[in-house]
N, C-alpha and C positions, 0 to 999 in steps of 0.2 A: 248039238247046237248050243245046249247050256256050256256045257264044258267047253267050246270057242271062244263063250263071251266071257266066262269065267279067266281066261286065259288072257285076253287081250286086256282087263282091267287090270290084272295083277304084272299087265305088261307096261300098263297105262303108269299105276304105281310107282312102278320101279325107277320111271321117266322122271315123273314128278318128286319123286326121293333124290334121284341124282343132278336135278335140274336145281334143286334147295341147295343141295351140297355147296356146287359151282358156284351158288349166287354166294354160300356163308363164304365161301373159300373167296372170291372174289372182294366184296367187301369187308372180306382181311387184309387182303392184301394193299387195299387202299387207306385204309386205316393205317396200316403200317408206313407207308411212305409218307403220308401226312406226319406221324409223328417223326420221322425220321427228317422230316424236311423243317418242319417247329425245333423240334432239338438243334439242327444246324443254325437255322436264324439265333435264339438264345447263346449258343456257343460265339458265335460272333459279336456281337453284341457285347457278349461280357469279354470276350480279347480286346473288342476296341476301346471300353472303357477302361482296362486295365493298362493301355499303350496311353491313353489321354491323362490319367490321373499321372502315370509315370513320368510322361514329357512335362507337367505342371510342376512337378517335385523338381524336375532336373533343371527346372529353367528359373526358379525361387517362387514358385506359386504362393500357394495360401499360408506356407510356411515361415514367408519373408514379409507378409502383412503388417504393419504398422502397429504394434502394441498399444492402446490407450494408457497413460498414465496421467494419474493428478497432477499440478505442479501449483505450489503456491502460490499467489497473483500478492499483488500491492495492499488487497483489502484487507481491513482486520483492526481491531484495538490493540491498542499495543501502550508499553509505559518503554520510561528511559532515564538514565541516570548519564548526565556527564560533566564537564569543567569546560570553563572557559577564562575569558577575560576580558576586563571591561576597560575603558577609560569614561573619564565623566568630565562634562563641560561645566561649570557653576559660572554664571556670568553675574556676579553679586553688583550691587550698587546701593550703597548707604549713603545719607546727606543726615547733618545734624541742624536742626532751627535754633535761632534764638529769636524771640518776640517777631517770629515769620522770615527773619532773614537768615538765608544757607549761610555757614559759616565754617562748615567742614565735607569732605565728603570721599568716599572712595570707592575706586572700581575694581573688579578682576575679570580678564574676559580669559576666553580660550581653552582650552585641555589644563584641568588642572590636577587630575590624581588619577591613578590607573589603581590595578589592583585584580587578584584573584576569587573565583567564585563557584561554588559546586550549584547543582540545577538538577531539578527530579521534573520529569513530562511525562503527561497523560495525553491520547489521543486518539483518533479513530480517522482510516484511510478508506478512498472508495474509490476502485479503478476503473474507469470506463474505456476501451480500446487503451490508447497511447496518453490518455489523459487520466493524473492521479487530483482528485479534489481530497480534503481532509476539514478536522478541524483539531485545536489542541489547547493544554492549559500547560503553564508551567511556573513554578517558582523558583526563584535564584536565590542563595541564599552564603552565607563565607564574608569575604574579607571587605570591610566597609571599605570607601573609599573618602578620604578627605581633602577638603578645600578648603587654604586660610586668606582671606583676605588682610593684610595689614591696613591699619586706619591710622589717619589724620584728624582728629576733630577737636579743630581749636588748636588748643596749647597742648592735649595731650593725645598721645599716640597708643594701640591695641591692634587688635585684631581680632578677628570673627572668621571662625570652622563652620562649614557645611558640610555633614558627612550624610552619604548616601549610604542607606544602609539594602537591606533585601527588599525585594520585588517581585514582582508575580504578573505575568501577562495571558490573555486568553483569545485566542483568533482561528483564524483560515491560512487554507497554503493552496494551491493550484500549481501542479506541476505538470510535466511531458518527462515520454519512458527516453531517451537516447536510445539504451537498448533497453534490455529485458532485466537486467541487474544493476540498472543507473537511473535515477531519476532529477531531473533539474528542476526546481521548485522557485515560487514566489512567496511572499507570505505576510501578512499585517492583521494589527490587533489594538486590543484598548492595553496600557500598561497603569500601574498605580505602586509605587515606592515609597517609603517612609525616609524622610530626611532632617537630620537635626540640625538646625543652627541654633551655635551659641547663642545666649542669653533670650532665648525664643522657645527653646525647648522641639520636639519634633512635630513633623505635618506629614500629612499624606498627600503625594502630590498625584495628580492622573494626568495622562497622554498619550498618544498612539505613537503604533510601533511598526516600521514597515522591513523588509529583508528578504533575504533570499538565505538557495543553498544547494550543495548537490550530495544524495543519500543514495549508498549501493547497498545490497542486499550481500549478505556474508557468505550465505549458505542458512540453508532451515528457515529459522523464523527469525535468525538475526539479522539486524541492522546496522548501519554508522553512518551517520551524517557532519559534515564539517555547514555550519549557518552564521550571517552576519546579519546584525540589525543593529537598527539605528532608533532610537527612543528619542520623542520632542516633549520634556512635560510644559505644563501651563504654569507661565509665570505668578509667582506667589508675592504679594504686598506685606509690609509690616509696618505697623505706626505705631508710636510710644510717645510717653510724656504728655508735656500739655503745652500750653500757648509760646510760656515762655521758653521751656526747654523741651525740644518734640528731636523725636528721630525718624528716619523712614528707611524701612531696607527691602529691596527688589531681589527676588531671586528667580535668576532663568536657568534651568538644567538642562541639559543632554548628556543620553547615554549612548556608545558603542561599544558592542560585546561581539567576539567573535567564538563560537563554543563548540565542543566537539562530544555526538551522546549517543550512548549506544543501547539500541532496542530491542526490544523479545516483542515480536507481535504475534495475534495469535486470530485466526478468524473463528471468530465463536457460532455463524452464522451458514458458513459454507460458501466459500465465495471463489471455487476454485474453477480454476480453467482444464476441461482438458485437453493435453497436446501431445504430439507421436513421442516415443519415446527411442531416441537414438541410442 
């Protein structure tokens, strides 16, 4: 009887030995299909990304992307050196007294001397969109320009020079771009000039100054502008003598200059745009 039941455990055993097996044996084999079915999905996955990155290449994806580049804008300080040319109006009027009564007198109205001029300018520009505002100084400075009045007074005859000599103006300009390399500008300011008339010695006259212009960009940081303006000064008085013998002389000026100057601007600040680069 021992040795029946001795037998039938060691039967039992063997069952449960073989029945482990099956089970290790079975979930191997599912383990294995799992990874074999995991390995499949990653295999695809990385083919399809390798057909999408392809077709992105082949059709100018991220390759044909818009480059950012700086490009200089309108803003900046900037100096300028150019020539121009002037004419000047002197509309002189002299009368000579004796004991209160006019007895001589003379005038000159109109354009009376032109003349060449060199001109150094300082400045600073500030673009907003399609709108350039600024501000500038500049001085003119070369070839005086003179005006002689011939005189009548009395019995004997002369005449009297006004020469304009150098100048310096200080103002604004408000412009619009045309395009990206053109700028059409307005511009007005205070002007003050030193002018000699004979036997008076010189004065400093002031007046405003209004004009335009149109300034292209060269390339880099340079400039060229062609500008006209038109200067009004404030008529000057002169008296002499005394009761019995007086003189009085009036003088009204204007200037037009038309000049042409060319610039190095430089933005010390950073004032740059960026825009795709073709």
């Amino acid at each position: 009887m021992q040795e029946l039941e001795k037998s039938y455990r060691g039967f039992l055993a063997r069952v449960g030995a073989a029945s482990s097996f099956w089970a290790i044996l079975g979930d191997y084999k599912q383990m294995k299909k799992t990874f074999i079915a995991t390995a499949s999905v990653a295999a695809l996955f990385a083919m399809g990304g390798s057909a999408i990155a392809g077709d992105l290449y082949a059709k100018g994806g991220y390759k044909d992307a818009p480059v950012v580049a700086p490009e200089p804008t309108w803003t900046g300080f900037y100096v300028g050196l150019g020539v121009g040319g002037a004419a000047v109006n002197h509309d002189i009027s002299a009368s000579a007294y004796d004991h209160g009564e006019k007895f001589g007198s003379a005038e000159l109205d109109g354009i009376s001397g032109t003349g060449v001029f060199g001109t150094v300018e300082v400045g600073y520009d500030r673009q907003y969109g399609n709108f350039v505002v600024g501000v500038f100084a500049n001085y003119d400075f070369g070839d005086n320009v003179k005006t002689t009045a011939s005189l009548n007074l009395g019995d004997e005859g002369g005449s009297i020079d006004a020469t304009l000599k150098d100048y310096w103006t200080v103002g604004g300009r408000v412009g619009y771009l045309l395009n990206k390399s053109t700028l059409a500008y307005v511009l007005a300011g205070y002007s003050e000039a030193s002018v000699k008339v004979d036997y008076l010695g010189s004065e400093d006259f002031t007046g405003w100054t209004v004009g335009g212009g149109l300034e292209t960009k060269l390339g880099g940081n340079w400039f060229l502008k062609g500008e006209y303006r038109y200067t009004e000064f404030d008529t000057k008085s002169y008296k002499f003598g005394n009761y019995c013998e007086s003189a009085k002389i009036d003088l009204d000026t204007s200037v037009q200059t038309a000049r042409l100057v060319l610039s190095y601007k430089a933005d010390l600040f950073g004032g740059e745009l960026p825009v795709p680069l073709k």
